[in-house]
RODO-2510 file (C-alpha; in nm, 4 decimals, decimal comma):
residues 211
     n   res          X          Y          Z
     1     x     1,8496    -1,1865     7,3746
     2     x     2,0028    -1,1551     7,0619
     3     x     1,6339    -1,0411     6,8948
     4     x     1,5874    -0,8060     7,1319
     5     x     1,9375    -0,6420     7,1154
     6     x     1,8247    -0,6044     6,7812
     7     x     1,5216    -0,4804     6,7927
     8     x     1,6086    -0,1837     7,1016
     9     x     1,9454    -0,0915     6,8758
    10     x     1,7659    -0,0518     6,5559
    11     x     1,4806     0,1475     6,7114
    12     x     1,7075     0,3539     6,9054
    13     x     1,9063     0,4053     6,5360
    14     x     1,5462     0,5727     6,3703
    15     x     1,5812     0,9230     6,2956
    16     x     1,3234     1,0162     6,5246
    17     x     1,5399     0,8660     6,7998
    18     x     1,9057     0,9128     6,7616
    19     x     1,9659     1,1164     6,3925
    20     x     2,2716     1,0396     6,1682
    21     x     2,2594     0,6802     6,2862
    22     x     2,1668     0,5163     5,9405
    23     x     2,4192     0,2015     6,0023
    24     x     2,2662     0,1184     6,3132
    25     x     1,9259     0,1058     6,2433
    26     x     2,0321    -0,0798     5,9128
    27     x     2,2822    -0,3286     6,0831
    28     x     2,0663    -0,4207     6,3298
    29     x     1,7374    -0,4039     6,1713
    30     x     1,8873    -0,6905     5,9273
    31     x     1,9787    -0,8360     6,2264
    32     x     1,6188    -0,8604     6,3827
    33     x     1,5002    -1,0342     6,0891
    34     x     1,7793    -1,3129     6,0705
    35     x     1,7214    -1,3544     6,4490
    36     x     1,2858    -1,3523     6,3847
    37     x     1,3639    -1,6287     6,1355
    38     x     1,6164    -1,8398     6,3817
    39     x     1,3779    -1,8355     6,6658
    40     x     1,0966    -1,9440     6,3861
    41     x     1,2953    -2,2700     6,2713
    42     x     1,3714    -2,3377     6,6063
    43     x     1,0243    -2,3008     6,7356
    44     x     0,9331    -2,5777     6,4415
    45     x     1,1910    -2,8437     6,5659
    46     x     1,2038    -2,7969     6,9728
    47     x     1,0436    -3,0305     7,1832
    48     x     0,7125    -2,9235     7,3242
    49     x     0,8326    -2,8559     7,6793
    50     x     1,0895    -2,6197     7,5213
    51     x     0,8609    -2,5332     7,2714
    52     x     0,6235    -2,3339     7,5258
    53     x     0,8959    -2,1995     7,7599
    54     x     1,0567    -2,0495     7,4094
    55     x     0,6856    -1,8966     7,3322
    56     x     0,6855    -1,7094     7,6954
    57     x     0,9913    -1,5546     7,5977
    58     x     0,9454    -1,5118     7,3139
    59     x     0,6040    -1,2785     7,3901
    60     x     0,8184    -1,1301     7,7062
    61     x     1,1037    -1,0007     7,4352
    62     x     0,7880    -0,8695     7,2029
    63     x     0,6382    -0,6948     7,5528
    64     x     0,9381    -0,4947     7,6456
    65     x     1,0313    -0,3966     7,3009
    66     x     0,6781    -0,2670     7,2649
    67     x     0,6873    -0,0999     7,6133
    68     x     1,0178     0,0806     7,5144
    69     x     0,8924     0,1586     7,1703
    70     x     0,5466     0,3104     7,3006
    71     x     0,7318     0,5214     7,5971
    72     x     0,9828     0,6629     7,3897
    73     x     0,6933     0,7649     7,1244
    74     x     0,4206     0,8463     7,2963
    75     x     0,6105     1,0276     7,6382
    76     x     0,9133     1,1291     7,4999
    77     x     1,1307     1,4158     7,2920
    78     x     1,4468     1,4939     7,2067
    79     x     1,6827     1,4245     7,4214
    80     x     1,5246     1,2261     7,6582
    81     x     1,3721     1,0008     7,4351
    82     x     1,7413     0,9194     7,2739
    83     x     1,8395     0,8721     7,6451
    84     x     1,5561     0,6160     7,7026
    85     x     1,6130     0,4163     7,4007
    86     x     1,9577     0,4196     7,4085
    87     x     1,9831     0,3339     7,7666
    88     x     1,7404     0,0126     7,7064
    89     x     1,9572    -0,0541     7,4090
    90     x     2,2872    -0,0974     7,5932
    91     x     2,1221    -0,2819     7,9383
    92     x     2,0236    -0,6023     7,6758
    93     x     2,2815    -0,5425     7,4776
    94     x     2,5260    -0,6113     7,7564
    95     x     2,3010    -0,9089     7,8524
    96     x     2,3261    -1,0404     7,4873
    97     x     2,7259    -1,0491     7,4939
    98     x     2,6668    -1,1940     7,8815
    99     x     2,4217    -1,4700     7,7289
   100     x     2,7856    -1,6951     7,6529
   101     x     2,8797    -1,6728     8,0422
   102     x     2,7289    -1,9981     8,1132
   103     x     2,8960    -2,1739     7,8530
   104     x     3,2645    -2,0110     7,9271
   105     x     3,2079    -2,1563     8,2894
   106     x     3,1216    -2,5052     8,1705
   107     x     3,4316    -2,4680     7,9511
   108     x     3,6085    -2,3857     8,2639
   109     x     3,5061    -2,6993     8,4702
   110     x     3,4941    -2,9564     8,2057
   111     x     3,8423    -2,8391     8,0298
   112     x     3,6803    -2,8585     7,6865
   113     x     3,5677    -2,6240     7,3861
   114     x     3,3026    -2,8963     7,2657
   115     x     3,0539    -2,6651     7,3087
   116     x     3,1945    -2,3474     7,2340
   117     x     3,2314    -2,3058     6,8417
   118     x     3,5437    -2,1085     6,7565
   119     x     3,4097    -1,9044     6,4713
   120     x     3,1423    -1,7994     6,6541
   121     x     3,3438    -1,6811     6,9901
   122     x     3,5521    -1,4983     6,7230
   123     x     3,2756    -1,3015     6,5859
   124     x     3,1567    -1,2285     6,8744
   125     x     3,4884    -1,0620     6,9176
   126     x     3,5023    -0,9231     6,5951
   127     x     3,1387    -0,7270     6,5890
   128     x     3,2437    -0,5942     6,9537
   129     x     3,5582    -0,4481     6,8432
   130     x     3,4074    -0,2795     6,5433
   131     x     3,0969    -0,1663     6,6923
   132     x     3,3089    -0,0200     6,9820
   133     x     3,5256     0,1359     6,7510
   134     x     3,2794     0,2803     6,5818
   135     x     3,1105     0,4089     6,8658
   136     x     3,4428     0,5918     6,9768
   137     x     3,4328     0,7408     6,6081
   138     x     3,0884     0,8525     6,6750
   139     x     3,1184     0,9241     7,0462
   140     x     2,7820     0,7693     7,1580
   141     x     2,8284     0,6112     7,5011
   142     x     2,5356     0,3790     7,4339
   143     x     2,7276     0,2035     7,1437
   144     x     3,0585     0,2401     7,2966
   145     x     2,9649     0,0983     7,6149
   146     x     2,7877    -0,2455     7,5446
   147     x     3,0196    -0,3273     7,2703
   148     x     3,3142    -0,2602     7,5033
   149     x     3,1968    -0,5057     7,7223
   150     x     3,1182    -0,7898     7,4343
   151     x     3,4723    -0,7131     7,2891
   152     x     3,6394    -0,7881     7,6485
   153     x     3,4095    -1,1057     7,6367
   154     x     3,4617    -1,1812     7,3598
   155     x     3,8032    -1,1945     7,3915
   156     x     3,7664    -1,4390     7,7058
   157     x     3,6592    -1,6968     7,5044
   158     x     3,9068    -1,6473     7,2615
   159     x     4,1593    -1,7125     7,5534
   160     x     3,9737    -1,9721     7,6805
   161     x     3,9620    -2,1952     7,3561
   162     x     4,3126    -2,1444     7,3649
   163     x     4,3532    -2,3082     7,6624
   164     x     4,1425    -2,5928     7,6001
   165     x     4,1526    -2,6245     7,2189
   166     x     4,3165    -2,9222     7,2646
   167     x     4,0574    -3,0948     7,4684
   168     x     3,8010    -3,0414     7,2316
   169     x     3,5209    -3,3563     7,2416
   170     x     3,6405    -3,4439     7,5977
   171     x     3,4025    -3,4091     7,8523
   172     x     3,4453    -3,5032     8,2115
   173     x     3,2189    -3,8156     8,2927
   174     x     3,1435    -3,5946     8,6533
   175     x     3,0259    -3,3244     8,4569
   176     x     2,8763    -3,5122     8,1762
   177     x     2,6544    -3,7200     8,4060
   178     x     2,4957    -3,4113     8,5255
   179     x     2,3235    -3,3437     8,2119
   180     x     2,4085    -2,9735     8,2249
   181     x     2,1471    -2,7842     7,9861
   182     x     2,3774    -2,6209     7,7302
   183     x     2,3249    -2,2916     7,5696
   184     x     2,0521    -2,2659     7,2929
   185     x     1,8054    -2,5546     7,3012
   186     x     1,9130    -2,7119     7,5945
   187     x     2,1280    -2,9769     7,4578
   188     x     2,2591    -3,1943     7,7059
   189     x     2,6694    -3,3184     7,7043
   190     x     2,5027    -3,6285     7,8686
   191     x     2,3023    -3,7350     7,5879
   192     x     2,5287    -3,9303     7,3767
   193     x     2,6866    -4,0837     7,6951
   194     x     2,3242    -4,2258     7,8212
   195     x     2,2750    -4,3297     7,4794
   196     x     2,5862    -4,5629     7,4569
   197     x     2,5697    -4,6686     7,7923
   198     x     2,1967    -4,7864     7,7022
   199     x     2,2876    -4,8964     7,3597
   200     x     2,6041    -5,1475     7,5660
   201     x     2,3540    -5,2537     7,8188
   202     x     2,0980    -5,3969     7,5230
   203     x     2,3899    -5,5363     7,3751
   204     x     2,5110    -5,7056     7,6865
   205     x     2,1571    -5,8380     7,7560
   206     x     2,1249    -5,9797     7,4244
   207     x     2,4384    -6,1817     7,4077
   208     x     2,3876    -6,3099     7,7781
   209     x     2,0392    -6,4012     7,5942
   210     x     2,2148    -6,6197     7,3189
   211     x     2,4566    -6,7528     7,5865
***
């Protein structure tokens, strides 16, 4: 989501598209290549099953950016063109900053930040604020809007590691043994758990052995 954010806000930054919007095509243009070389590396290391659901996506982000990108040049003018883009630009940008949801309502039920790095909820905070405030600066709806929204998520989980800070690494064994699928790569709180109950149970078996 993050790529594609990327991808629609740097597009709709081109001069052709929205003029006098050199940071945003910059910012985010930067951004699309960090993102194209994050989804590489972890294209390299995920499991196959992962692997080829990450591929679908993958060509489904590459399909609407190049649907967006062909209406807007080859149907489009002016205004209405900068209305296109920028309207595609804020519907996944909003999704992008919504992307966390899942993880601030595991957060929620398990009582713990485990999963939910600090620095990263805080940047998330951070890059909403500015953008938004830049945005007002600017007065372009389709920046003010998205990044309104990821600031006011942003600061959720801000108040939400609050709460739970201090029940960071504890994860309900309810919760845990349902092997919820956590946010990039599908890592599973359970994993460790099944691990050490396996690793006690070959333990056990091997000193009833010697017994």
């Amino acid at each position: 989501m993050t790529l594609l954010n990327c991808l629609l806000s740097a597009w709709y930054g081109l001069p052709f598209v929205s003029p006098n919007n050199m940071l945003v095509w910059t910012i985010n243009g930067t951004g699309a290549v960090i993102e194209a070389i994050y989804v590489l590396i972890f294209l390299i290391y995920a499991p196959k099953k992962v692997k080829a659901r990450m591929f679908g996506l993958l060509a489904l982000v590459s399909s609407l950016f190049a649907a967006v990108a062909l209406i807007s040049v080859l149907s489009l003018h002016g205004h209405t063109r900068k209305l296109f883009c920028g309207s595609a630009a804020t519907i996944f940008s909003i999704c992008m900053y919504a992307s966390p949801l899942s993880i601030m309502r595991l957060v929620v039920k398990t009582k713990s930040v485990e999963f939910m790095p600090f620095f990263l909820s805080l940047f998330v905070f951070l890059c909403g604020t500015s953008w938004f405030i830049y945005g007002l600066l600017g007065h372009d709806p389709f920046i003010i809007i998205p990044n309104g929204c990821g600031s006011a998520l942003g600061a959720v989980q801000l108040i939400l590691y609050v709460i739970y800070r201090n029940n960071k690494g504890e994860i309900s064994a309810a919760t845990a043994s349902k092997g919820e699928a956590i946010e990039m790569g599908d890592v599973k709180p359970s994993q460790e758990n099944v691990y050490n109950n396996e690793k006690k149970k070959q333990n056990e078996r091997s000193e009833n052995e010697q017994v």
